[in-house]
N, C-alpha and C positions, 0 to 999 in steps of 0.2 A: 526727313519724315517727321511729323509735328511728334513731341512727346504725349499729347492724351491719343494719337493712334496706338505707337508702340504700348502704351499702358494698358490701354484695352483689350491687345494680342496677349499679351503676358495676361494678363488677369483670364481671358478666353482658355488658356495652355491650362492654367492652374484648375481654373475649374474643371476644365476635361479630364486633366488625371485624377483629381480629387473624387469625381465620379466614377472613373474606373477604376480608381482605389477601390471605392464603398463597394460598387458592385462585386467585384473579385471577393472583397473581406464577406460581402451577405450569399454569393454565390456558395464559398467552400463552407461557411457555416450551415447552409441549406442542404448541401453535400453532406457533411457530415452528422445531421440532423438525421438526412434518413437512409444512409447506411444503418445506425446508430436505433431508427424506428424499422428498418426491414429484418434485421438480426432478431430486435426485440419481439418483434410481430409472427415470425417464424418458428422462433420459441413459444410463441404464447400458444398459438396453434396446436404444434404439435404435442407440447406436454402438459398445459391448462388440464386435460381431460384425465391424466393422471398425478396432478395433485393433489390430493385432499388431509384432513389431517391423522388419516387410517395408515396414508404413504409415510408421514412425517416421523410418525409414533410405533411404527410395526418394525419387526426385522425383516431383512433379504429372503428370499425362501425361492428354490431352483434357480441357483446360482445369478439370482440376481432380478429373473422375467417376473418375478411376482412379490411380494411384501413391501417394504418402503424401507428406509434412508435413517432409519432411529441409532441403530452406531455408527453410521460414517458422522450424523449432526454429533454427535458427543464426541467422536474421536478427532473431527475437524477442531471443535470448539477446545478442547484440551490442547492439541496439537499448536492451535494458535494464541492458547494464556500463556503456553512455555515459551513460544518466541516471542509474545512482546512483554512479559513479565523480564526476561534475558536481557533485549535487545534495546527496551528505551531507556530506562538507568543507563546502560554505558553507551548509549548516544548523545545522550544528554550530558555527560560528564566528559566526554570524547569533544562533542562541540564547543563547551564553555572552557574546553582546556585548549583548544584550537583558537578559539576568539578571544580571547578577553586574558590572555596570560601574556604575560614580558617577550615570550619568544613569537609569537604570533608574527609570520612573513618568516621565520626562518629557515634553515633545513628542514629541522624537525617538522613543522606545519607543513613544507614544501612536499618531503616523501610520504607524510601521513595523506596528505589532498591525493596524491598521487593511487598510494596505494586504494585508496577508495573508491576512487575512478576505476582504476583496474576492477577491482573484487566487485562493481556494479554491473560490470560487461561482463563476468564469468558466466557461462551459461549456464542450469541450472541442475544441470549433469554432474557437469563437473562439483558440484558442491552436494550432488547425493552421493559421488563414490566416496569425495573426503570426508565427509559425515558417516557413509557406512566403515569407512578406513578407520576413525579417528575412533567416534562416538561407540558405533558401535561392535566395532573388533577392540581396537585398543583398550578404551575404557571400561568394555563388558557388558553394553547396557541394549546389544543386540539391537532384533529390527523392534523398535518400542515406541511410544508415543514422544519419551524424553528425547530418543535420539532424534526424530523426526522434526522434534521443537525445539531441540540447541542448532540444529539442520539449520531449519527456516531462521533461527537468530543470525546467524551469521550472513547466512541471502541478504536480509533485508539490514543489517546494519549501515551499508552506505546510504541507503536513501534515507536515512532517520536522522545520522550522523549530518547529511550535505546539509539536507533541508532544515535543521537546528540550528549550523552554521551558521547558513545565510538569515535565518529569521532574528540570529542575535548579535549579527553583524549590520542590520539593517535599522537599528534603535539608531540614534542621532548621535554622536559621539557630544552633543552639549552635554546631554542627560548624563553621562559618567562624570564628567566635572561638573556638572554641577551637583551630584552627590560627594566625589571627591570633597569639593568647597564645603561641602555640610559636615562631613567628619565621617561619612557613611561607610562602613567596613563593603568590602567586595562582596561578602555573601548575603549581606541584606541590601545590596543594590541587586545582583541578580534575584532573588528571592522577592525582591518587592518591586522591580523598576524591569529587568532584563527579560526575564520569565516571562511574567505579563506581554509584556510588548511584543515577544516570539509568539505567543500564544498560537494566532492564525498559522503559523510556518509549522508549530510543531504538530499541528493538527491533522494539517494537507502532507506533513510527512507521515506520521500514523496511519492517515489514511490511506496513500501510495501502499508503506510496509503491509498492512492488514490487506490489500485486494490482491499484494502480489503474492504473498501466504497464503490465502484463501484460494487462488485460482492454481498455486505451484502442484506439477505431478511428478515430474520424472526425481526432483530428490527426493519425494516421499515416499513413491517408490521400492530405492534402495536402503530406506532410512524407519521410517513405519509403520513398514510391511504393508499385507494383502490381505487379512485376514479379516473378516466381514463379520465379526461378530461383537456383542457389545465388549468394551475393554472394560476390565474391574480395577485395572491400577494407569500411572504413569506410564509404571516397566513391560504394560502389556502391547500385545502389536495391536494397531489400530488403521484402519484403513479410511484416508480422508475421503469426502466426497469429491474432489477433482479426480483421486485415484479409482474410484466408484466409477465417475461418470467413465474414463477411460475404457475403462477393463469392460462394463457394457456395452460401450459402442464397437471397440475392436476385437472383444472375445469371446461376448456370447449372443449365439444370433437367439433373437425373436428381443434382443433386451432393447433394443433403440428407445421403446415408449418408454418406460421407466429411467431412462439414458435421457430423454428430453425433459421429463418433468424434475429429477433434478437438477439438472443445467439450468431449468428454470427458476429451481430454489434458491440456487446458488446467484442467478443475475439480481434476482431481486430481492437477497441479503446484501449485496454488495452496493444497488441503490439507493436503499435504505440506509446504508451503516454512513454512507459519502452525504446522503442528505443528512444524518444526527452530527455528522459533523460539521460539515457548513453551518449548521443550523447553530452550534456550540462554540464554531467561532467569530460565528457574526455577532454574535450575544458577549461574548468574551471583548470581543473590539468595541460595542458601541456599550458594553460597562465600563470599560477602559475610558472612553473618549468623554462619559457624562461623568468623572469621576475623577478628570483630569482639572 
């Protein structure tokens, strides 16, 4: 058989899979598109009509069917400076100890990777009985907004941890030596050269930590409390809005409407918060790249 036959069947193969690539890859993103707009769309519906900023700014009043969401927004908002005020210092000091030290590939690094794989799959149960075990029996500090947010620091420490890893494991290993070659101490290459460059990694891991905080119920839970009124300190019990949304849909009936237009509050804080972030690390990367 002539060789530009054969070549033509091969090149005919390639492009047929190439186009069933594309199609498959534009299929599941369309797929996911509008799950993604029918969820959205279903919430907008049902709870649009009761949000305004009377729900925003009011307290609960009969057990939930009437007033609005002004201390679960403050108890959430507290709940979640404690874990990531906790959780990124020692992710960050966790990864740069992981990456860029002598022992990096060894045991040490080998069971820490390990153990954080594990502590990412724990389900979120299990980490409100040992938060109510640890935080708040042992150390004294009951069902409280602090126990609630050293809780969620520890939840979300692996993904803050991995995604630091990998974002300063992903710099060019030139860049070290050629700071090395300048005289440049480790902590002003991280601080001027390492950092920077994770920027994006440490952003999309914040952001991970912050939506899975924000959406977490069952450690809060056990962790801080139920109590639906505005908190006056840390040490007070505070009940987030995911535990909010919960307890209206499966505890008290006539509350679903109030149940949907937070759900709704809560999806579109969490589109928002994911767009100021893309938005902070596109702007971080292309200051990086005009400035290199």
């Amino acid at each position: 058989m002539p060789d530009g036959i054969i070549s033509d069947k091969s090149s005919s193969a390639t492009a047929v899979r190439d186009s069933f690539l594309h199609a498959a890859i534009w299929g599941m993103a369309i797929v996911m598109a509008g799950v993604f707009s029918w969820f959205l769309g279903d919430l907008f519906m049902r709870g649009a009509a009761g949000l305004d900023w009377s729900f925003l700014t009011s307290s609960p009043r009969n057990a939930g069917r009437g007033g609005g969401i002004a201390p679960m927004l403050v108890s959430t908002a507290a709940i979640l400076a404690v874990a990531i005020c906790i959780a990124a210092p020692l992710a960050l000091a966790t990864a740069i100890l992981l990456s860029e030290f002598s022992f990096t590939g060894g045991p040490f690094a080998k069971w820490t990777g390990l153990s954080l794989d594990v502590l990412a799959g724990v389900p979120s149960i299990v980490f409100g009985l040992f938060g109510y075990a640890f935080f708040g029996v042992w150390l004294g500090l009951g069902f409280s907004i602090l126990s609630g947010g050293l809780t969620l620091a520890c939840m979300i420490l692996p993904i803050l941890i991995r995604t630091a890893e990998q974002g300063l494991r992903a710099a060019p290993l030139e860049w070290r030596h050629g700071a090395a070659a300048l005289g440049m101490s480790k902590a002003t290459v991280l601080r001027r050269i390492l950092i920077p460059a994770a920027a994006p990694a440490l952003t999309a891991g914040l952001v991970l930590g912050i939506g899975r905080a924000m959406a977490e119920t069952a450690a809060l839970i056990h962790t801080s409390g139920y109590v639906d009124r505005m908190p006056a300190s840390l040490l007070d019990s505070g009940r987030a809005l995911s535990v909010h949304i919960y307890d209206l849909s499966m505890n008290v009936a006539g509350g679903d409407r109030n149940a949907y237009a937070a759900a709704l509050f809560l999806v579109i804080s969490l589109i928002l918060i994911n767009g100021a972030a893309l938005w902070l690390a596109d702007r971080t990367f292309r200051k990086r790249i005009t400035t290199a």
